[in-house]
Backbone as a printed PyTorch tensor [residue, N CA C, xyz], in Angstrom:
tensor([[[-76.6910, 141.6450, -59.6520],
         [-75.4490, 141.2950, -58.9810],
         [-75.7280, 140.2150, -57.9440]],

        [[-74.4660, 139.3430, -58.1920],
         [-75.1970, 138.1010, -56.9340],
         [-74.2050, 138.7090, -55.7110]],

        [[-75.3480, 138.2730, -54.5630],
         [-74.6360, 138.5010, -53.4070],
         [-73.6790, 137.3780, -52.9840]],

        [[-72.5980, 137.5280, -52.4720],
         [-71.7190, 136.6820, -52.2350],
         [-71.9690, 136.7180, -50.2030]],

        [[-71.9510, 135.2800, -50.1440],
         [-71.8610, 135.1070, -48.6190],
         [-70.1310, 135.3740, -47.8700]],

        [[-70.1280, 135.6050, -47.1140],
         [-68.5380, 135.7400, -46.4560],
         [-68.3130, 134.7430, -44.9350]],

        [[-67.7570, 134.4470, -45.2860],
         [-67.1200, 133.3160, -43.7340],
         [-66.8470, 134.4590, -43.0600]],

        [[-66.8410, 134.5170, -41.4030],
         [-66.5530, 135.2550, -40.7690],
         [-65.1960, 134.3760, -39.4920]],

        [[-64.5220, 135.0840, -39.9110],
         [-63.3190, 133.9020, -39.0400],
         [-62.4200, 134.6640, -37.9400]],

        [[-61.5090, 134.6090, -36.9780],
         [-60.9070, 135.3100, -36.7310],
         [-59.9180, 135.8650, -37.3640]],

        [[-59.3640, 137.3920, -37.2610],
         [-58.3080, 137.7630, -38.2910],
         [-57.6600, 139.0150, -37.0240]],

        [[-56.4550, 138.9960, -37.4750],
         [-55.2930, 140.0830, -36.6410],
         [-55.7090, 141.4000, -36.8520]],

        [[-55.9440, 142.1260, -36.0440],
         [-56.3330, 143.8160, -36.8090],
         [-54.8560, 144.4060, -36.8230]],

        [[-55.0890, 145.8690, -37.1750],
         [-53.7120, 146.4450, -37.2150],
         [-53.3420, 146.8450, -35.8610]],

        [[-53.5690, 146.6390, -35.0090],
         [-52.9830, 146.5450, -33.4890],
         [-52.5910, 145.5380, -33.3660]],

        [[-52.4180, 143.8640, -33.8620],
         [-51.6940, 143.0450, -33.6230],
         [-52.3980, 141.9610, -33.0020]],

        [[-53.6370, 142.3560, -32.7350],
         [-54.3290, 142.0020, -31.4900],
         [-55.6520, 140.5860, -32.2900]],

        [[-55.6140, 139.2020, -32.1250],
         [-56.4530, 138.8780, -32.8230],
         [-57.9720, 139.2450, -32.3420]],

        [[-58.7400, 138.8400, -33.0830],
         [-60.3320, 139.7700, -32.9030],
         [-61.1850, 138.5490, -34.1060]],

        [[-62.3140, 138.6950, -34.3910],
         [-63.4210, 137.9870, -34.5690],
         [-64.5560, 138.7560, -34.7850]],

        [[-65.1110, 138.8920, -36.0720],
         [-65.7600, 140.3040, -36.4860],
         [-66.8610, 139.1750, -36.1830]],

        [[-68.3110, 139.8590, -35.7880],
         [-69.5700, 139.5010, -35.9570],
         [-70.3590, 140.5880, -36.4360]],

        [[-71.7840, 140.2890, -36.6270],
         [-72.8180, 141.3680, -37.2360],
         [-73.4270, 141.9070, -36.3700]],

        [[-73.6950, 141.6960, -34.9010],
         [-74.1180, 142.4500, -34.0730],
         [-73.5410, 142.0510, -32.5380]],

        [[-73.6490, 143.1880, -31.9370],
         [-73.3040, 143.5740, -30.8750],
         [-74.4480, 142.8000, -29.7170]],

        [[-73.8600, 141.7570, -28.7980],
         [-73.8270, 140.6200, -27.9530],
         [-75.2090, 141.9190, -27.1800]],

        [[-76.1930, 141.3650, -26.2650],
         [-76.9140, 141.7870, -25.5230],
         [-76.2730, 141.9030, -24.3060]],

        [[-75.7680, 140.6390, -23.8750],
         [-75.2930, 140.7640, -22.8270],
         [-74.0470, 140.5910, -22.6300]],

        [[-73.6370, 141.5450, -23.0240],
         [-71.7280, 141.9880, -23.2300],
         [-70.9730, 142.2040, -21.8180]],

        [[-71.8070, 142.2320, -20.9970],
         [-70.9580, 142.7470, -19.7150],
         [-70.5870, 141.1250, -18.6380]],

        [[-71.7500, 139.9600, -19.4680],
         [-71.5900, 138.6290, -18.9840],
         [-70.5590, 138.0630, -19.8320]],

        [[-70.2250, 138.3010, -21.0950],
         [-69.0660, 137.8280, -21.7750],
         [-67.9360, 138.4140, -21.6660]],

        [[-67.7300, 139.1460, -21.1250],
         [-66.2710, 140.0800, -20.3010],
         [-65.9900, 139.6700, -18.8850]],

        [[-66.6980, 138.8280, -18.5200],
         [-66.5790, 138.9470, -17.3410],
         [-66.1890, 137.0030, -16.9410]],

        [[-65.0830, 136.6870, -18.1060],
         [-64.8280, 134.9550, -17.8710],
         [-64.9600, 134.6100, -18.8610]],

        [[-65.7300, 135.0490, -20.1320],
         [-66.4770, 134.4840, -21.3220],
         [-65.2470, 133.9750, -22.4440]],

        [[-65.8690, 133.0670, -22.9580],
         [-64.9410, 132.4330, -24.1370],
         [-65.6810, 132.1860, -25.5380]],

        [[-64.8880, 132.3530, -26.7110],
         [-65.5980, 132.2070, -27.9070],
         [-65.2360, 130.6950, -28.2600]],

        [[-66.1780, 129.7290, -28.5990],
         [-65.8240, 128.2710, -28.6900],
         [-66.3870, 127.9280, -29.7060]],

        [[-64.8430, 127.3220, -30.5660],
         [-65.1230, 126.6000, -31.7910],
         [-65.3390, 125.5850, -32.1110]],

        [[-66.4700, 125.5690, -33.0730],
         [-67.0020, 124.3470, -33.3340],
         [-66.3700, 123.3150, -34.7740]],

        [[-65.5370, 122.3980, -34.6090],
         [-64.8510, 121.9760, -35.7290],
         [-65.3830, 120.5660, -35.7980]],

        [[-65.6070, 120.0870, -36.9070],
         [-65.6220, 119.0090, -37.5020],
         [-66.9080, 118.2350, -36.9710]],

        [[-67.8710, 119.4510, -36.2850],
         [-69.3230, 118.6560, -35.8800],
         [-69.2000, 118.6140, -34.4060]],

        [[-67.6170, 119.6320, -33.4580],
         [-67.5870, 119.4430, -32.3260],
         [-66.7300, 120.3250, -31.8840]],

        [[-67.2360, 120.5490, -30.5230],
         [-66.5270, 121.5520, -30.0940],
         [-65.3430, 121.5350, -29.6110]],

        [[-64.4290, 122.0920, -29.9440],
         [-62.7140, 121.0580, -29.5740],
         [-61.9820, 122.1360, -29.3300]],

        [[-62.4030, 123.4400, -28.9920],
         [-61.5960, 124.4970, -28.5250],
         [-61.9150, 125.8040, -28.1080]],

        [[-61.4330, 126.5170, -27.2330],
         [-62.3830, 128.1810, -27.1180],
         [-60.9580, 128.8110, -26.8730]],

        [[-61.3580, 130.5670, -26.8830],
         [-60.8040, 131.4750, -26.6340],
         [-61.5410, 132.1930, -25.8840]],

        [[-60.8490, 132.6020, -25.0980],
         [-60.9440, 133.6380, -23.7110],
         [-61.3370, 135.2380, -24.5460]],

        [[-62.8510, 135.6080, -24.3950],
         [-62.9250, 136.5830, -24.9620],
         [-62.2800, 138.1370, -24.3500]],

        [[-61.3270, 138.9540, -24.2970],
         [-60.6380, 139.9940, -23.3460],
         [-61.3880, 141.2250, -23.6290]],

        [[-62.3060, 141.5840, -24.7980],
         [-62.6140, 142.8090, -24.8370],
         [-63.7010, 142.7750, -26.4150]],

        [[-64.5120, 143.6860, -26.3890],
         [-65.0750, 143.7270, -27.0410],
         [-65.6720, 145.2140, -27.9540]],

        [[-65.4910, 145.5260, -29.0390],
         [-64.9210, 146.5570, -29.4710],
         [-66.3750, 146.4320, -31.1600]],

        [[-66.4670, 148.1190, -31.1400],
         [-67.6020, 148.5220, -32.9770],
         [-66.4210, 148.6140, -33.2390]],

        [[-66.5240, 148.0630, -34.5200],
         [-66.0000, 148.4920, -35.9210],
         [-66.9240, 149.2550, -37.1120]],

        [[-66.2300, 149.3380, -37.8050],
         [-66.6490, 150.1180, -39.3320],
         [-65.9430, 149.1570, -40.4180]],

        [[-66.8490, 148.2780, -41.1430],
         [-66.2290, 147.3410, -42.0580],
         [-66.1850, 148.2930, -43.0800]],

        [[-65.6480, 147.8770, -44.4720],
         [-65.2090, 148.1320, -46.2900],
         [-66.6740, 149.1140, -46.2500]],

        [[-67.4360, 148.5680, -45.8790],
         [-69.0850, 149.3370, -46.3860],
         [-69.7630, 149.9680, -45.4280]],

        [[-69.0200, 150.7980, -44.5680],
         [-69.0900, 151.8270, -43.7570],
         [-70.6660, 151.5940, -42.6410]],

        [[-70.3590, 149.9500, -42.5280],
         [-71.5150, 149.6400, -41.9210],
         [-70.4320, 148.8650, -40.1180]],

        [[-71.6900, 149.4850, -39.0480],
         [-70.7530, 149.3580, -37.7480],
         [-70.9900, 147.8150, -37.5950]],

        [[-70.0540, 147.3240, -37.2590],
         [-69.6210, 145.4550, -36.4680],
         [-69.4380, 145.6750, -35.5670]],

        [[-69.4660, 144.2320, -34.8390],
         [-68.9640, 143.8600, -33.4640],
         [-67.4990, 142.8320, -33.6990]],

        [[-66.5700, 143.2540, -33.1330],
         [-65.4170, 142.8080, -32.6770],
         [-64.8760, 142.1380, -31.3110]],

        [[-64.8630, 140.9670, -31.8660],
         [-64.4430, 139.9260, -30.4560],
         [-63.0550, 140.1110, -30.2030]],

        [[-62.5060, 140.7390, -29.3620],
         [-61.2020, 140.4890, -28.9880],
         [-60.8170, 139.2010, -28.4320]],

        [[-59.6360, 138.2460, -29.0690],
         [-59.4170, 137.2580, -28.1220],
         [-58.1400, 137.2230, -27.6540]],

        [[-57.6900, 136.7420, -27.0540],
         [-56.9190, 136.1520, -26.3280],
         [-55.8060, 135.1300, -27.1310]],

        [[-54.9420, 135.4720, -27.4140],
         [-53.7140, 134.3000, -27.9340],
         [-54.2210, 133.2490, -27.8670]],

        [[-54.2440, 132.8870, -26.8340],
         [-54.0070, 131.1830, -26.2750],
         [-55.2140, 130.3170, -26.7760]],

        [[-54.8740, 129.3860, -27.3700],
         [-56.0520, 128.4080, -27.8830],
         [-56.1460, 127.1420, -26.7090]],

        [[-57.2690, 126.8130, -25.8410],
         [-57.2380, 126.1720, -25.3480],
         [-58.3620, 124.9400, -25.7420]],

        [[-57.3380, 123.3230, -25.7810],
         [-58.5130, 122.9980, -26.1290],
         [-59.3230, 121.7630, -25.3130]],

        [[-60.6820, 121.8040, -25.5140],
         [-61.6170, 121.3670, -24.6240],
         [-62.0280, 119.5680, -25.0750]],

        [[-62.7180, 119.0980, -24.3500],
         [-63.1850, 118.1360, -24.1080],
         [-64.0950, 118.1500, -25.4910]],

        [[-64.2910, 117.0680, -26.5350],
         [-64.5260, 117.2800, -27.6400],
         [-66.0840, 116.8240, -27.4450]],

        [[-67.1080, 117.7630, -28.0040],
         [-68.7080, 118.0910, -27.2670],
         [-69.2190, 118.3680, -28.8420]],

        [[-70.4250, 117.2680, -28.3360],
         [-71.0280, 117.0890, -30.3690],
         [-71.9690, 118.4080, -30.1440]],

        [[-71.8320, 119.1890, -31.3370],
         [-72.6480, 120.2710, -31.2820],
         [-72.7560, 120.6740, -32.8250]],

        [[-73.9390, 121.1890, -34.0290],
         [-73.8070, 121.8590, -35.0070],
         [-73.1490, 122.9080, -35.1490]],

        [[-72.7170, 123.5600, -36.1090],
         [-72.2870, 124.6840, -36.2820],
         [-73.1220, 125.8270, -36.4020]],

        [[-73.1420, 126.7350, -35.6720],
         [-74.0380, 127.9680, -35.0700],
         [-73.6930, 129.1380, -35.9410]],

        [[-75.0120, 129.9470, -36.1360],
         [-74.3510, 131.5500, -36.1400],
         [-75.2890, 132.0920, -34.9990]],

        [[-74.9450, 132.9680, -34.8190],
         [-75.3540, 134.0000, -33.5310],
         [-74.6090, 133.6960, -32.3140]],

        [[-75.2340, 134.4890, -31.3100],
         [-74.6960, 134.3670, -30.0630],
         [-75.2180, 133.2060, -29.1930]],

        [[-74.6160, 132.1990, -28.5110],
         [-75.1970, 131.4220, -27.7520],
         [-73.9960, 131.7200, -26.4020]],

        [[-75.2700, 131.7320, -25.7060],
         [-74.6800, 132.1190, -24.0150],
         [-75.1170, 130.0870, -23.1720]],

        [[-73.9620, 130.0070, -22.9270],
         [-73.2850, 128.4020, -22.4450],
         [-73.5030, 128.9100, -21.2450]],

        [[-74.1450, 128.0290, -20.1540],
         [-74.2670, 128.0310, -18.9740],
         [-72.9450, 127.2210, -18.3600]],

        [[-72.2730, 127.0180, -17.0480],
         [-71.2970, 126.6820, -16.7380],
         [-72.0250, 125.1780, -17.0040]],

        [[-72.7500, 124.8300, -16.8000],
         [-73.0770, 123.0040, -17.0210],
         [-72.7780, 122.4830, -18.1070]],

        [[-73.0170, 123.0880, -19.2780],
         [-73.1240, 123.2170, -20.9010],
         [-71.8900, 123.3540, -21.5000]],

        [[-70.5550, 124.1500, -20.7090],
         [-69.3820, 123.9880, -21.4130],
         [-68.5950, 122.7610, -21.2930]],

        [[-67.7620, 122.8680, -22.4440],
         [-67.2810, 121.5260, -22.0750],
         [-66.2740, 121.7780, -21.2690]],

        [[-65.6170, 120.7250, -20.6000],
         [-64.1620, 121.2060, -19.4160],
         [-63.2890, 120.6990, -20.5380]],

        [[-62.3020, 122.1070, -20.0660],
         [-60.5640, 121.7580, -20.5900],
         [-59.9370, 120.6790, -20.7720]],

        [[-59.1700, 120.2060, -21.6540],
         [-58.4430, 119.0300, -21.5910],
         [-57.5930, 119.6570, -21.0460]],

        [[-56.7470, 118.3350, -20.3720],
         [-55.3570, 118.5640, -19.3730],
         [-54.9880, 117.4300, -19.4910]],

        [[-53.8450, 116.9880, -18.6860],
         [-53.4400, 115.7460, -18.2640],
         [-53.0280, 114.8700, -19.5260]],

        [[-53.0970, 113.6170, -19.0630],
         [-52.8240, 112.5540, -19.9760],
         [-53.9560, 112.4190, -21.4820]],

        [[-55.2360, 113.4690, -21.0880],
         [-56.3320, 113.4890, -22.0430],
         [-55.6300, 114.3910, -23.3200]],

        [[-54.6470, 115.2350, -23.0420],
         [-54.6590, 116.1000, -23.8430],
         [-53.2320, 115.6730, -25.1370]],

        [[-52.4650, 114.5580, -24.6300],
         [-51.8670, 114.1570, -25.1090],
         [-52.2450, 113.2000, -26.5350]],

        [[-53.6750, 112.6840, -25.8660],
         [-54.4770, 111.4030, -27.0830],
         [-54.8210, 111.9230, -28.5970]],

        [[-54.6970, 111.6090, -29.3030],
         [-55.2860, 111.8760, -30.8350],
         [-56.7640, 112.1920, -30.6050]],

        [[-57.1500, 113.1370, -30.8510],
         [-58.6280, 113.6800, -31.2110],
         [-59.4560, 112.1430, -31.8590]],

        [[-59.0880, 111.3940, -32.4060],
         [-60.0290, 110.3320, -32.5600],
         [-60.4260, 109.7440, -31.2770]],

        [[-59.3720, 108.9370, -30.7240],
         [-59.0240, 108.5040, -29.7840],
         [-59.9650, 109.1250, -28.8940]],

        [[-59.8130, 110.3720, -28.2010],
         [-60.2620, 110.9800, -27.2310],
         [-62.2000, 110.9220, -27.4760]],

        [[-62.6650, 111.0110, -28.6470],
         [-63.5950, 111.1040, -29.1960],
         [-64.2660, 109.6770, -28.7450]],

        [[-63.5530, 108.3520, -29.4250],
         [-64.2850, 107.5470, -29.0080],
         [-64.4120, 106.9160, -27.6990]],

        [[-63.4110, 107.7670, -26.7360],
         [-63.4470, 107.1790, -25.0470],
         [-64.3270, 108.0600, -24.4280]],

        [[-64.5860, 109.2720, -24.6880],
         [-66.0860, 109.8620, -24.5970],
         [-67.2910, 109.5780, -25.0660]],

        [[-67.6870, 109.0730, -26.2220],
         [-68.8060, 108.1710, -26.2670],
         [-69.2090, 106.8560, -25.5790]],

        [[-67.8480, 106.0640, -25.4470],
         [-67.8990, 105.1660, -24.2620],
         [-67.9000, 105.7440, -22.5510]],

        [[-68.1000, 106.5700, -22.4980],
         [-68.3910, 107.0370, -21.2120],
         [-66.6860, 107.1830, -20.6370]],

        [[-65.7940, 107.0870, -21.1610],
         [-64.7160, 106.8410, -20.4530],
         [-63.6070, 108.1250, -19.9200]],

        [[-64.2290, 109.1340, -20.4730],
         [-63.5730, 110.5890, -20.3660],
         [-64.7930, 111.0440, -19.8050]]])
């Protein structure tokens, strides 16, 4: 039997509540509750996070226990930051995240914004 790989993405549980299954349970869970955000990496960059609110075991299809990211509605998105696409946990120091877009930045086309940050201009 071939093993099939699975994307792990965020999905709604039956509480309504969106969440973000992973394979293990964060070490330091009490630093990601405490401000922490899950930040996605799209298109070779990081262009958005969620405010992680809680963190919760599950029991997947194969009666094996997960970790469950609770997030937060709100998609906020960030200052677009070249980074690969990761699995595991990476703990972002406040220097290392990128800052929020706001303002007149958040209005620009993601290209746009992209190439006034390589020019130093954002």
């Amino acid at each position: 039997m071939q093993r099939q790989k699975r994307r792990q993405t965020a999905t709604s549980s039956k509480a309504g509540r969106l969440r973000h299954i992973t394979r293990n349970m964060p070490r330091r869970a009490h630093e990601i509750l405490d401000g922490g955000s899950l930040y996605w990496v799209i298109r070779g960059r990081v262009q958005a996070r969620q405010r992680i609110i809680a963190i919760e075991t599950v029991t997947g299809p194969d009666c094996v226990d997960r970790c469950a990211l609770i997030l937060d509605s709100s998609l906020v998105s960030t200052m677009p930051l070249r980074m690969r696409a990761f699995q595991g946990w990476r703990y972002l120091s406040k220097f290392d995240t990128p800052p929020d877009l706001g303002g007149d930045a958040h209005s620009l086309p993601d290209k746009i914004v992209v190439e006034l940050q390589e020019l130093g201009l954002l």
